[in-house]
C-alpha positions as CSV (number, residue, x, y, z in Angstrom):
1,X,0.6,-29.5,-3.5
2,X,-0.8,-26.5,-0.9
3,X,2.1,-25.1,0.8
4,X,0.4,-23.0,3.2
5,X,-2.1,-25.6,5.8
6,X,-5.1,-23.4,7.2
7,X,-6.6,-23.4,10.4
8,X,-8.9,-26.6,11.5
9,X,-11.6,-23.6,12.6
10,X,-11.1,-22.3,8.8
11,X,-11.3,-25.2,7.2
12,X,-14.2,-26.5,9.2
13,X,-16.3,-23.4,8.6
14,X,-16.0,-23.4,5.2
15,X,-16.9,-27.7,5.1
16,X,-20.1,-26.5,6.9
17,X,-20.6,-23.6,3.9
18,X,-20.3,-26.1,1.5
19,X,-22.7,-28.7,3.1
20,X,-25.2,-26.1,3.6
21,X,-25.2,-25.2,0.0
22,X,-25.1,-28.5,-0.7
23,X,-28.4,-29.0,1.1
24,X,-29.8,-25.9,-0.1
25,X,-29.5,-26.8,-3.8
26,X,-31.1,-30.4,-3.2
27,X,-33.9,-29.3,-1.0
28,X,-34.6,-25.9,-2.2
29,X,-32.8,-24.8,-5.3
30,X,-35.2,-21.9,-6.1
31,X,-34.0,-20.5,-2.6
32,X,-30.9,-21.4,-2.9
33,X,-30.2,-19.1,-6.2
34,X,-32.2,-15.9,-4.4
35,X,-30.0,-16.3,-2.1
36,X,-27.2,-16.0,-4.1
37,X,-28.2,-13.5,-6.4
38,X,-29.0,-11.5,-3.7
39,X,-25.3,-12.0,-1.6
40,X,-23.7,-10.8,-5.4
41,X,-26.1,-7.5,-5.4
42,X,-25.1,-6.9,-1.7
43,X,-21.3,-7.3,-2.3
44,X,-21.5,-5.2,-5.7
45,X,-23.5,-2.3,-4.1
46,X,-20.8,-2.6,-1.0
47,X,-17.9,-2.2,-4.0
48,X,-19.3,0.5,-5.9
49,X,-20.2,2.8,-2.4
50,X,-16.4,1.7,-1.3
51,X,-15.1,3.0,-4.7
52,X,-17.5,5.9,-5.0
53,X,-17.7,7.5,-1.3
54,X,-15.1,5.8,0.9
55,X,-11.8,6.1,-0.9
56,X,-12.2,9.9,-2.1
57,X,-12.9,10.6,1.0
58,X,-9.5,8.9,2.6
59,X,-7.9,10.7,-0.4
60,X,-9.5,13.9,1.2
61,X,-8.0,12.9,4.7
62,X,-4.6,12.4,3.5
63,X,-4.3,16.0,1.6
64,X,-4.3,14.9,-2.2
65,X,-8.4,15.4,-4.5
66,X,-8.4,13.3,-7.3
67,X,-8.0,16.4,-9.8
68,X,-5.5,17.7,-7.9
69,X,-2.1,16.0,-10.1
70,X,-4.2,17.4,-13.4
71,X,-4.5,20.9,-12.1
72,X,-0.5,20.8,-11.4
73,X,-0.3,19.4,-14.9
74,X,-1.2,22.4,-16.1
75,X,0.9,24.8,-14.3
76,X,3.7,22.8,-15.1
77,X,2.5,23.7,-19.1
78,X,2.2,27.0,-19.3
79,X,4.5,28.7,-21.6
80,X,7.3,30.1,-20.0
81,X,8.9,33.5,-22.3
82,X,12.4,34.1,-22.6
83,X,12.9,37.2,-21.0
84,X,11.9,35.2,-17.4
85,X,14.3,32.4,-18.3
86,X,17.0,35.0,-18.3
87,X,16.1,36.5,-14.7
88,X,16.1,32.9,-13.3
89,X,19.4,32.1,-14.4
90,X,20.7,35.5,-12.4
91,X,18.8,34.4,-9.3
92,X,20.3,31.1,-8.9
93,X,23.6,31.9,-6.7
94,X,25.9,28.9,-6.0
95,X,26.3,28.1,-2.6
96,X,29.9,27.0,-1.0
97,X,30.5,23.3,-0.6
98,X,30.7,22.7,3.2
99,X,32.3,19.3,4.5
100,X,30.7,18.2,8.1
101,X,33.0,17.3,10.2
102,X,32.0,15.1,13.1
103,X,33.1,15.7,17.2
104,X,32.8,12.1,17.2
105,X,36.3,10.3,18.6
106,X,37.1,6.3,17.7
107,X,39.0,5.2,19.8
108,X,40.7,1.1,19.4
109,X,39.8,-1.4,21.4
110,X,42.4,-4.3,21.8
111,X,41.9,-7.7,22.3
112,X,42.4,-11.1,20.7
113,X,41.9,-10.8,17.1
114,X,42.8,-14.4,16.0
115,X,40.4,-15.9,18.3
116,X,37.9,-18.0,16.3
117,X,34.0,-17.6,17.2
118,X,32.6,-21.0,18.8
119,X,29.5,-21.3,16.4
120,X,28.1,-24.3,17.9
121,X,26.7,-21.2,20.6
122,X,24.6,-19.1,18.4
């Protein structure tokens, strides 16, 4: 069973698509298959500029190239010596833990804590 119902416009546009093709392939079925095999060149050509131009450039737009995580790849490989390991471990200086404390004062409020909630209200 369909759990989601469509639209009566949806569903009545694509009735109508499915008559006309109908029609199409009884009246003229040497039309009917240009047709077609001209909608698949159109939506392949559409797919192949989206993947090609398009979504570089958006890449571009958003500050990250496509060879951009294999040029960090290789930084990350080069062969670090010995000697520099050494100097990093006597740059790192440990900070002091430091608690926040917050200006922020509770304060109680009474009331009736007993009461029961009336749910039949929400």
């Amino acid at each position: 069973m369909f759990r989601h119902s469509y639209h009566p416009i949806v569903l009545t546009i694509i009735g109508l698509a499915v008559l006309g093709l109908l029609v199409n392939l009884v009246t003229r079925p040497g039309a009917l298959i240009t047709q077609l095999l001209v909608t698949i060149g159109i939506v392949v050509v559409m797919i192949f500029a989206f993947k090609r131009f398009i979504i570089p450039w958006l890449m571009k737009r958003q500050g990250a190239s496509p060879g951009m995580h294999a040029q960090r790849a290789q930084v990350r490989k080069a062969p670090v010596s010995f000697s520099n390991k050494k100097k990093e471990k006597r740059k790192k200086t440990t900070r002091p833990l430091v608690k926040r404390q917050s200006n922020v004062k509770l304060t109680v409020i009474e009331g009736k804590k007993n009461k029961k909630k009336n749910r039949a209200l929400f």
